[in-house]
C-alpha positions in Angstrom: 7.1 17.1 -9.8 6.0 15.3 -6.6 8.2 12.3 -5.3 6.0 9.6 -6.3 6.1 10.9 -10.0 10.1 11.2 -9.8 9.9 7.9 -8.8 7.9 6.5 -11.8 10.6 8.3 -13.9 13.2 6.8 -12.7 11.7 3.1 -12.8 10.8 3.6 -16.3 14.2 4.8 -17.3 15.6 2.0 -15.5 13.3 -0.5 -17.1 14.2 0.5 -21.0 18.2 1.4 -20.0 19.0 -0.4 -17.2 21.2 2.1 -15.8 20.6 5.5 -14.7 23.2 8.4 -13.1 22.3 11.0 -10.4 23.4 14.1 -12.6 21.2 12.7 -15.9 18.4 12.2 -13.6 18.6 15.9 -11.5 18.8 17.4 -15.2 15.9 15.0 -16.3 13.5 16.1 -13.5 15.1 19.7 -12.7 16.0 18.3 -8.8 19.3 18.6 -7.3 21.2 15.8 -7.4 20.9 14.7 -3.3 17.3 15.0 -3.8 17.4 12.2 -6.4 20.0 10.6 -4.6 17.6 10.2 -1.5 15.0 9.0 -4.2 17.7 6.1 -5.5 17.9 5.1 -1.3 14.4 4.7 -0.5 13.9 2.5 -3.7 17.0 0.8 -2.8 15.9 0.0 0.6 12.4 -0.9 -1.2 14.2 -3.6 -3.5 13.5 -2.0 -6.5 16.7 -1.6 -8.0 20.1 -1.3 -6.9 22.4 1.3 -6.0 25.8 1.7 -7.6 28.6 4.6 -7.5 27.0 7.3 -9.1 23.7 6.0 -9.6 21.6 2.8 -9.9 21.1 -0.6 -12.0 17.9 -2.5 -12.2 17.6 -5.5 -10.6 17.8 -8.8 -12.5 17.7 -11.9 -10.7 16.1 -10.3 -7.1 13.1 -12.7 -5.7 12.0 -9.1 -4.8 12.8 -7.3 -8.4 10.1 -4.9 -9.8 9.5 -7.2 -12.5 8.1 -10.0 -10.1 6.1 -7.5 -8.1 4.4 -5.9 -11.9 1.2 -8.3 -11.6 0.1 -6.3 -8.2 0.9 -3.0 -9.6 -1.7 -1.8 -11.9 -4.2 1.2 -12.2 -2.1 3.1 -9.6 -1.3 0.8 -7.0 2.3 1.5 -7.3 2.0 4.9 -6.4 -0.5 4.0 -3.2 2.6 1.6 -2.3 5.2 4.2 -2.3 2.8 6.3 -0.3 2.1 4.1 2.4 5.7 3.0 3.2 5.9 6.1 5.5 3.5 5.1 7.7 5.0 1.9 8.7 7.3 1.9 11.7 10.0 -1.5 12.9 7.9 -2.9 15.8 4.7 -2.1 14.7 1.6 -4.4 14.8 -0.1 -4.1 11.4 -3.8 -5.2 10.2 -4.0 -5.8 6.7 -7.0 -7.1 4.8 -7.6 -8.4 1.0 -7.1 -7.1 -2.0 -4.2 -6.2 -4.8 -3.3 -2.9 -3.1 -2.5 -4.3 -0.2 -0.1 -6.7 -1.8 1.3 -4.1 -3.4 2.0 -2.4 -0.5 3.5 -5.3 1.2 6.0 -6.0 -2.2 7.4 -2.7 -1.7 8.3 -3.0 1.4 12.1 -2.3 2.8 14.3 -5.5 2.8 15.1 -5.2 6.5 11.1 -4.8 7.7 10.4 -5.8 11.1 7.2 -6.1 12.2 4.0 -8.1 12.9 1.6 -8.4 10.4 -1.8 -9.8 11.1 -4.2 -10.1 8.0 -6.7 -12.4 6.4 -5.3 -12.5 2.7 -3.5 -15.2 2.2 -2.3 -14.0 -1.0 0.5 -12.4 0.9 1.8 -15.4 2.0 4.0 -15.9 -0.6 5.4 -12.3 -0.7 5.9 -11.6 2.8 7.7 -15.1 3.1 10.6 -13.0 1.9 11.1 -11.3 4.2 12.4 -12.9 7.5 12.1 -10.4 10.2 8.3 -9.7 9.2 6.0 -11.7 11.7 2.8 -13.2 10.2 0.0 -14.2 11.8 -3.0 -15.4 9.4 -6.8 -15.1 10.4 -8.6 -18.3 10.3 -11.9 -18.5 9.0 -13.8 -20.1 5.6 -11.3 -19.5 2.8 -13.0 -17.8 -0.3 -10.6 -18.8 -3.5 -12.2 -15.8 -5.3 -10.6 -13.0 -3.2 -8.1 -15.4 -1.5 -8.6 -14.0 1.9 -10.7 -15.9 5.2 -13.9 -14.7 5.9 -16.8 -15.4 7.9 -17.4 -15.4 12.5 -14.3 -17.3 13.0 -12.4 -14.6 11.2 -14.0 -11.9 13.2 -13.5 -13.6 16.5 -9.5 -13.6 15.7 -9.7 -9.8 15.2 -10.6 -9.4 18.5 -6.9 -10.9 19.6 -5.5 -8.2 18.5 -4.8 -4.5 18.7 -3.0 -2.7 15.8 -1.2 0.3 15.8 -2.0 0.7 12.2 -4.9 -0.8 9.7 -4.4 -0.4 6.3 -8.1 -0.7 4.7 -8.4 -2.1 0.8 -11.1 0.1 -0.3 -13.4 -1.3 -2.6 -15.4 1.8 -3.1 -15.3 5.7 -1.7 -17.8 8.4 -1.8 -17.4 11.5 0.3 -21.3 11.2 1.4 -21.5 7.6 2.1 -18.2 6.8 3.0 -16.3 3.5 2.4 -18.3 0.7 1.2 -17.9 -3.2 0.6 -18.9 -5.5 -2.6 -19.7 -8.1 0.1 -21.2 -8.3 3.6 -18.9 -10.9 4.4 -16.1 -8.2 3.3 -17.5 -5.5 4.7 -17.7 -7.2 8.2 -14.1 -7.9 8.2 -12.9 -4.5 8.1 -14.9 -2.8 10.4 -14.2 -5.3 13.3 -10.1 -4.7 12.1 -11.3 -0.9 12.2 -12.0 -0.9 15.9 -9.3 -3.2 17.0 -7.0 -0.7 15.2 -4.9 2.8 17.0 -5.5 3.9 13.4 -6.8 3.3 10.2 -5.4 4.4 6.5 -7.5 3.7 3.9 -6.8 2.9 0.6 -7.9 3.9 -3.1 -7.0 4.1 -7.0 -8.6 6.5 -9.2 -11.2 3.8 -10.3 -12.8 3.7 -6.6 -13.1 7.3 -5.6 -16.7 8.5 -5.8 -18.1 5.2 -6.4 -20.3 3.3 -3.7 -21.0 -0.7 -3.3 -24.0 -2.0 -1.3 -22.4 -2.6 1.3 -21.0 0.1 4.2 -17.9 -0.5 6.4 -17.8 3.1 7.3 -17.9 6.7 7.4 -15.1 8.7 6.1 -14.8 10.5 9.4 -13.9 7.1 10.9 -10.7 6.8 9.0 -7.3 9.1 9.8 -5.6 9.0 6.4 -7.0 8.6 2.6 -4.1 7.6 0.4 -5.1 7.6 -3.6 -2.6 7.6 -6.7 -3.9 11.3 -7.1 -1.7 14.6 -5.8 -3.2 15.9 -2.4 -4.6 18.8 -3.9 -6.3 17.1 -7.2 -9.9 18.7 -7.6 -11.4 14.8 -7.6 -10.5 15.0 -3.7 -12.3 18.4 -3.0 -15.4 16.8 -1.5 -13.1 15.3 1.2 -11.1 18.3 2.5 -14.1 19.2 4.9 -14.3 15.3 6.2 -11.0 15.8 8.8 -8.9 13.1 7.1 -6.0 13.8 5.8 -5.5 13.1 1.9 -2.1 11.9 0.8 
């Protein structure tokens, strides 16, 4: 059972008993116990429940609690979330555009984050607010109350202030011929100017996105460094993109 799987377990267990111990859980998923115990730390550290001698408790009344994060955590964007944690570093400078898997991404992240976040969806406002070492700067630009993120030349222009170490890009659809692809122009134009203002670029998609294609192309698949999907690595749905030189995760 990979990690992201362990951790769905133990969520769920948590969600219908409350409580959960380390040597229940090792027999449960046939780990040892320090591996679930390094499990309980990094969702700790995420906010999603908390740690107690000899196991963990969910969280009740946490502005951060899993319950409160649910609504951005559908269709597999929970396991994308976990994923991506290990990519962000304290003292990073982070592009992030719209979309519900980037929010998910940013509710999951640890409770003493530190780092710059610059990003056109303001529907992270009110989740990163939580957090009070995370710096963020919001694109300007024509706001679209569909998507909730600015769009349009002034929100291009801003990208151009800034260099990222990391860009973590909301697919909308991915196809290993014709790469990543936008539902809107407006969209599409967005990421690629965060693409080249960006060290590198992780791209992001559930189950529902691979192999599909929208009119609109942001870019080839060769452009991007990592491809993170609520599949395993080595799912056969992936196959066409183990020639491409990204790596899947």
């Amino acid at each position: 059972m990979i990690k992201e799987e362990r951790f769905d377990h133990i969520l769920g267990l948590l969600k219908q008993k409350g409580k959960v111990t380390y040597d229940t859980l090792a027999l449960d998923l046939e780990v040892s116990e320090d591996t679930i115990r390094r499990d309980i730390d990094l969702l700790h550290n995420n906010g999603l429940l908390s740690k107690v001698r000899g196991g963990a408790i969910s969280i009740s009344k946490n502005p951060l609690n899993f319950q409160d994060r649910a609504s951005y955590l559908s269709d597999g964007k929970q396991t994308i979330a976990l994923k991506a944690q290990q990519f962000i570093k304290n003292g990073q400078t982070v592009f992030m555009d719209g979309g519900t898997t980037v929010c998910a991404i940013a509710a999951h992240l640890p409770l003493n984050s530190n780092f710059r976040i610059v990003t056109n969806n303001v529907a992270l406002i009110p989740i990163l607010s939580k957090f009070k070492d995370i710096e963020i700067i919001i694109l300007g630009g024509i706001y679209n109350r569909h998507t909730e993120t600015n769009l349009g030349a002034k929100t291009c222009e801003d990208v151009k202030n800034y260099i990222a170490d990391i860009y973590f890009l909301g697919a909308c659809a991915i196809q290993s011929k014709f790469g990543i692809t936008s539902t809107f122009n407006d969209e599409a134009e967005i990421k690629r100017m965060m693409l080249n203002n960006a060290k590198q670029t992780i791209a992001l998609g559930n189950i529902e996105k691979i192999n599909n294609t929208e009119p609109f192309k942001v870019c080839d698949l060769e452009e991007v460094n990592t491809l993170i999907t609520d599949l395993p690595s080595d799912d056969s749905k992936l196959d066409s993109y183990r020639s491409l030189g990204i790596r899947l995760v």
